[in-house]
C-alpha positions in Angstrom: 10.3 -80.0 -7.5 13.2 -77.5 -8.5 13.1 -75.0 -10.4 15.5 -73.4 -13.3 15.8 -69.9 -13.3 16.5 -69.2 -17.5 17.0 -65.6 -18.8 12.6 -65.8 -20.2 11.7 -66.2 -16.7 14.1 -64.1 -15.1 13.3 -61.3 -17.8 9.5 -60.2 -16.6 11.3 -59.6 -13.4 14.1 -57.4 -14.2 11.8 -55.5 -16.7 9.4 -55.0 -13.7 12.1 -53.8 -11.3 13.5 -51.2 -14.0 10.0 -50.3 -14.4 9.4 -48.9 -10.8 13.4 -48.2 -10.8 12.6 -46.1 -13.4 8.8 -44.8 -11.9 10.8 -43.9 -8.4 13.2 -41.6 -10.4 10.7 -39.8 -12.1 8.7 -39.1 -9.0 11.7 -37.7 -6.9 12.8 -35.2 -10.3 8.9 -34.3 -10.3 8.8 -33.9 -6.1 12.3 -31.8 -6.9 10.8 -29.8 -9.5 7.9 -28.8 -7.6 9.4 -28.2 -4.3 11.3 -25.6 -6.8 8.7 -24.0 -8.0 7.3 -23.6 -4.8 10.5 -22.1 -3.2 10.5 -19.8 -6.4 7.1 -18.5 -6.1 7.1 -18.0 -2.2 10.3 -15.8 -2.9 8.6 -14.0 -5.8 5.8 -13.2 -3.4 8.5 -11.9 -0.9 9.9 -9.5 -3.4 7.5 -8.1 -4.6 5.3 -7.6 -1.3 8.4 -5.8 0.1 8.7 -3.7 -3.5 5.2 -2.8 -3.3 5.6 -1.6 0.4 9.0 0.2 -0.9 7.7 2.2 -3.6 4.5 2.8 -1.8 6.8 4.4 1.1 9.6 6.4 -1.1 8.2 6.4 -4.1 9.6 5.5 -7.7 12.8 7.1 -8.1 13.5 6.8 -4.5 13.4 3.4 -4.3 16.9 1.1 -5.1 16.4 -2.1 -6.0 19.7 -2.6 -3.7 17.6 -1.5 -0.2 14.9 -4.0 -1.5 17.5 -6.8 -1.5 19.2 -6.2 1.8 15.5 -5.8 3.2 14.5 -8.8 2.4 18.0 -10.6 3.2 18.9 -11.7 -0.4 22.1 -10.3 -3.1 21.0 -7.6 -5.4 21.5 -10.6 -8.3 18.2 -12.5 -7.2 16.0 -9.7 -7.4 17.4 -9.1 -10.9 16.6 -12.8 -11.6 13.1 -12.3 -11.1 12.6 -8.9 -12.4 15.2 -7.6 -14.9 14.7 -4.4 -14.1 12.5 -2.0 -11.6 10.7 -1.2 -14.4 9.5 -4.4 -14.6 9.1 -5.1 -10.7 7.4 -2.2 -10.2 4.4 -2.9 -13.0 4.4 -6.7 -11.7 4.3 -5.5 -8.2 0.9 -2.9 -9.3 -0.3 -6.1 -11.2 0.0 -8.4 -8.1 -2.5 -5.9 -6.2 -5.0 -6.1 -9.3 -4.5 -9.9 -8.6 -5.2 -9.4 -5.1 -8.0 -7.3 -5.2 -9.6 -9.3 -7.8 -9.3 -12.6 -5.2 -10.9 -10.7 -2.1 -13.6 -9.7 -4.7 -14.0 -13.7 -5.7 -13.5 -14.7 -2.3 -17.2 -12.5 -1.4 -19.0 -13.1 -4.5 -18.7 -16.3 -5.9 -20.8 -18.6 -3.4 -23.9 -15.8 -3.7 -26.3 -16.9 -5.8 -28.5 -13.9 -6.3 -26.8 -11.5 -8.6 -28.1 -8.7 -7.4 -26.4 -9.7 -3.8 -23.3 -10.4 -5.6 -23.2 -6.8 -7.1 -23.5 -5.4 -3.7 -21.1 -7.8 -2.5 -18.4 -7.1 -5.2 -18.6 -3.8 -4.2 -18.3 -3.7 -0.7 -15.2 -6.4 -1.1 -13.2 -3.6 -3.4 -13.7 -0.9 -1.2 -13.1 -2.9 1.4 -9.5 -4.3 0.1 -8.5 -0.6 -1.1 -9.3 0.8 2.4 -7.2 -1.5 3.8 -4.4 -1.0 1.6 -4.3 2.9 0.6 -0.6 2.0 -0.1 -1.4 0.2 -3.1 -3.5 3.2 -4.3 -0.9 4.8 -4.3 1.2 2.4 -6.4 -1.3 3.2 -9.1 -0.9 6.3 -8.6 2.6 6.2 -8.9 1.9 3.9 -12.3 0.2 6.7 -14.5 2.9 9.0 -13.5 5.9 7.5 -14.1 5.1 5.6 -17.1 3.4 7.7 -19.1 3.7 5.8 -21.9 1.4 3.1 -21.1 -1.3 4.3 -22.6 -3.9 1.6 -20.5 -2.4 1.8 -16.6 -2.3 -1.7 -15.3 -5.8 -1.3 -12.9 -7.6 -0.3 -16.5 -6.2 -3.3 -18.1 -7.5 -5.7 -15.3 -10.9 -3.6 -15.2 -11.2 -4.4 -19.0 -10.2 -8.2 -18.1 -12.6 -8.6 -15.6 -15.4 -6.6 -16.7 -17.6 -8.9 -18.8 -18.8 -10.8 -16.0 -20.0 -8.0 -14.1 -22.0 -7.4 -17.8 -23.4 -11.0 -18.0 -24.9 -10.4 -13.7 -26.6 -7.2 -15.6 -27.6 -8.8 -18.7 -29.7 -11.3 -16.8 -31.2 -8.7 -13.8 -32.4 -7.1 -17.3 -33.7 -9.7 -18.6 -35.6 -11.1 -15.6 -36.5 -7.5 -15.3 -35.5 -6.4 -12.0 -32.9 -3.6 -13.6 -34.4 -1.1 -16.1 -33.3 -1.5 -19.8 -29.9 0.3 -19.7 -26.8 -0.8 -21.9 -24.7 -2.5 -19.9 -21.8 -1.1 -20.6 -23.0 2.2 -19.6 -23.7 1.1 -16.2 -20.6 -1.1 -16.1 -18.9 1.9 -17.0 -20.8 4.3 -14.2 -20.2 2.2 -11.5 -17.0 1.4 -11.9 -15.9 5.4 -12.0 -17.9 5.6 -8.9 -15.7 3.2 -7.1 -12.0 4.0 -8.5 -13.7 7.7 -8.3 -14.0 7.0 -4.3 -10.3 5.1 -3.7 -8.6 7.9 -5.1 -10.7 10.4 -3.2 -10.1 9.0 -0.1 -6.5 8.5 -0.6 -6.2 11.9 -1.7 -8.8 13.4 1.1 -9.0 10.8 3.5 -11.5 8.8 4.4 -14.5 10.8 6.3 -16.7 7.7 6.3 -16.3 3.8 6.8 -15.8 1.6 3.7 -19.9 0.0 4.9 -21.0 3.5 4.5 -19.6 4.6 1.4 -20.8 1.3 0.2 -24.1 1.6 1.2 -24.1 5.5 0.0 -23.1 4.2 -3.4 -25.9 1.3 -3.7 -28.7 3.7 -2.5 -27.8 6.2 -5.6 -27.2 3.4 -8.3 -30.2 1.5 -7.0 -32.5 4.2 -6.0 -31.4 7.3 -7.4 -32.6 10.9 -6.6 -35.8 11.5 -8.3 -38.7 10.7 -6.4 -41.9 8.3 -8.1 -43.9 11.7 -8.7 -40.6 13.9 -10.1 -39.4 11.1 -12.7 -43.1 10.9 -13.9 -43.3 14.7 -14.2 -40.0 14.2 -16.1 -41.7 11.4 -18.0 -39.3 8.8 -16.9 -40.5 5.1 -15.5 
């Protein structure tokens, strides 16, 4: 039996191989394009790793964005490709840390259960990061002075972010009544000056105690207080 090859039965063929013609081309521009995101953001996270260390070390107006490129091996041009100005790498460089800090926080927090434990958690995991890294405290330091008019800092901006969940874990410890009936924003509010109160204090002082302690000092005042059973019912508080 032979067969006749005519262009209808030649077509579904050639329409197929155009198809995955087509199909492999798209796949290599989409392998390309992401290979080329991925080389953008690993050098992004170069830059400004080496800027936060920078500033941290000279501070603002000590710091040339010229140094930063020869540092890290790379023309003055790239770093203004990714950051316009230092302006702009310095405030994405003090957002990165919020970024950071915010993951270690997630990292502890998110596979408790309890919400109670995750409080506890949460804070140990942000005194923890900042202990680690006083050099980024000091980048927010550096924020609120030299750029004075940002009137919300970037650390208050991500507190104000990142905030309402920390409400919803107190919400329901309220409502299953194992926290006493107090606004949530008002402890929100009290805890977190109690932990941005103790960064900058031991930047400032240094650190007489480990992070576990201070941690643990916090917890037994928010939790417990300082009133015993018999003075807050003299006072005629529960």
């Amino acid at each position: 039996m032979h067969f006749i090859l005519t262009d209808q039965s030649v077509r579904p063929y050639s329409c197929l191989a155009f198809r995955w013609s087509r199909h492999a081309r798209g796949s290599r521009k989409k392998a390309k394009r992401l290979a080329g995101e991925a080389v953008w953001a690993s050098r992004k996270e170069e830059i400004l790793t080496e800027a936060a260390r920078l500033f941290a070390e000279r501070g603002y107006s000590e710091t040339d964005t010229q140094l930063l490129a020869e540092t890290i091996g790379v023309g003055k041009g790239t770093v203004y490709r990714y950051f316009p100005s230092k302006r702009e790498l310095f405030l994405a460089a003090a957002d990165r840390v919020m970024r950071m800090m915010r993951e270690r926080v997630d990292k502890q927090v998110n596979a408790v259960e309890d919400p109670l434990e995750r409080i506890i958690k949460g804070i140990g995991a942000f005194l923890d990061f900042f202990g680690e890294h006083p050099e980024f405290v000091e980048l927010l330091i550096q924020e609120r002075a030299q750029f004075k008019d940002r009137k919300t800092p970037t650390f208050i901006q991500h507190r104000i972010v990142n905030v309402e969940r920390w409400r919803i874990l107190y919400r329901g410890l309220i409502a299953d009544g194992r926290v006493r009936e107090v606004p949530v924003d008002r402890i929100t509010e009290v805890i977190g000056n109690l932990l941005y109160g103790t960064i900058f204090t031991n930047y400032f002082s240094g650190q007489s105690k480990s992070v576990e302690a201070q941690a643990q000092d916090i917890l037994d005042i928010v939790f417990n207080g300082i009133l015993t059973d018999d003075e807050r019912a003299r006072r005629g508080q529960p």
